[in-house]
N, C-alpha and C positions, 0 to 999 in steps of 0.2 A: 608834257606840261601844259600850263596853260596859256591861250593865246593873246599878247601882247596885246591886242586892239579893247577894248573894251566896248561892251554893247553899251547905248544908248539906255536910261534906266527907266522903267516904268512908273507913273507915280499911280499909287493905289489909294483909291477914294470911295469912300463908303457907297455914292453915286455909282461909279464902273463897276465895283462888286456888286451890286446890286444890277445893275443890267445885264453884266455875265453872268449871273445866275439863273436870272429867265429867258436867256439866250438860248443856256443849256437846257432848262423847262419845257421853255416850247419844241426843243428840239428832241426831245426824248419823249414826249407824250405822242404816241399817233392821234393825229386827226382822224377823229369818224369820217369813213365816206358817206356821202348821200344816197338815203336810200333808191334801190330799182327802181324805174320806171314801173306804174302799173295802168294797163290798160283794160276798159269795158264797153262793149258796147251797150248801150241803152234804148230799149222803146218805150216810149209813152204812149199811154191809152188816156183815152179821156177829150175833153172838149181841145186840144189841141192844135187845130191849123185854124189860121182867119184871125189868132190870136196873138201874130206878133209874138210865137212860141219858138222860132227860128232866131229870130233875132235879138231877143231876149236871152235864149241860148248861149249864142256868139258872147254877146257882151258879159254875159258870168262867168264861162268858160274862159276867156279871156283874164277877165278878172282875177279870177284863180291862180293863172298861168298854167292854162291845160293846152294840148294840142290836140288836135284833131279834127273832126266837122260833124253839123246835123243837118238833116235833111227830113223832109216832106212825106210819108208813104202815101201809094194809093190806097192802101184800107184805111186812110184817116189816122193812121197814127205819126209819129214821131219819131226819128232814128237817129241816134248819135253812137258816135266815137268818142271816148273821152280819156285822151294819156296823160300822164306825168306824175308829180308826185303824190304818190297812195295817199296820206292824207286829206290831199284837195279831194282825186276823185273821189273820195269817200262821200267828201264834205256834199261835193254836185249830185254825186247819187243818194245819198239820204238826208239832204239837208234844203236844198235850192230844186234840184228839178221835180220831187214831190207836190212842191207849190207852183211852183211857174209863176208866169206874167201875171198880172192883174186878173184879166179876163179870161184866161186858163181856170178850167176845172180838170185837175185830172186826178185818173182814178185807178191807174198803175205805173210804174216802173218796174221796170225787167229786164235786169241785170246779167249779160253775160258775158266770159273772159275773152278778150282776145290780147294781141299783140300789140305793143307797142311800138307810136309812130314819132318821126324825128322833130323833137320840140323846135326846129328851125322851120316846119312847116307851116305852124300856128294854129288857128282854128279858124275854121272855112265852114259858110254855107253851100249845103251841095244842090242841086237840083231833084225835085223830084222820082221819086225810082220806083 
């Protein structure tokens, strides 16, 4: 039979039914993950060092929210790392380091794959190599 005690009653309010609904909504929908990590390295040619091309770097990359570092070469050119999400480094590699600083002429970018580094690293100038 059934048991003497009686439960406690629910009142139903177009309010709670409405919250339980998208309670259940969101709990049944998967959340996209965020996309891979994508990493490149980059050389810039072109007028390059002397130019506040480093530092400049930093603070866009940053801006982004990329991780990684650039650095100096002895042939005069330019060398970065640039991780996190593919859309930024797309943005940095066809959009922002094309152009550079003010006083920046440059006259390539060259783009190749590599691995991705831990966004808790940030983005670091390196020394000369």
């Amino acid at each position: 039979m059934f048991p003497s005690a009686t439960a406690p009653r629910l009142a139903l309010t177009p309010r709670s039914v409405a919250a339980a609904r998208r309670a259940m909504a969101s709990a049944a929908t998967p959340q996209p993950s965020p996309p891979s990590p994508k990493a490149v390295r980059v050389v810039v040619k072109g007028r390059v060092q002397g130019v506040f091309f480093r530092d400049w770097t930093v603070e866009t990359a940053r801006a982004l929210g990329l991780a990684g570092w650039v650095r100096n070469r002895r042939d005069g050119t330019v060398e970065a790392l640039l991780s996190g999400d593919p859309a930024r480094v797309d943005e940095m590699v066809s959009r922002h380091l094309p152009v550079g600083p003010r006083a920046a002429a440059v006259t390539a970018v060259l783009p190749s794959p590599a691995d991705p580094v831990d966004p808790a690293e940030g983005f670091t100038r390196k020394p000369t190599a």
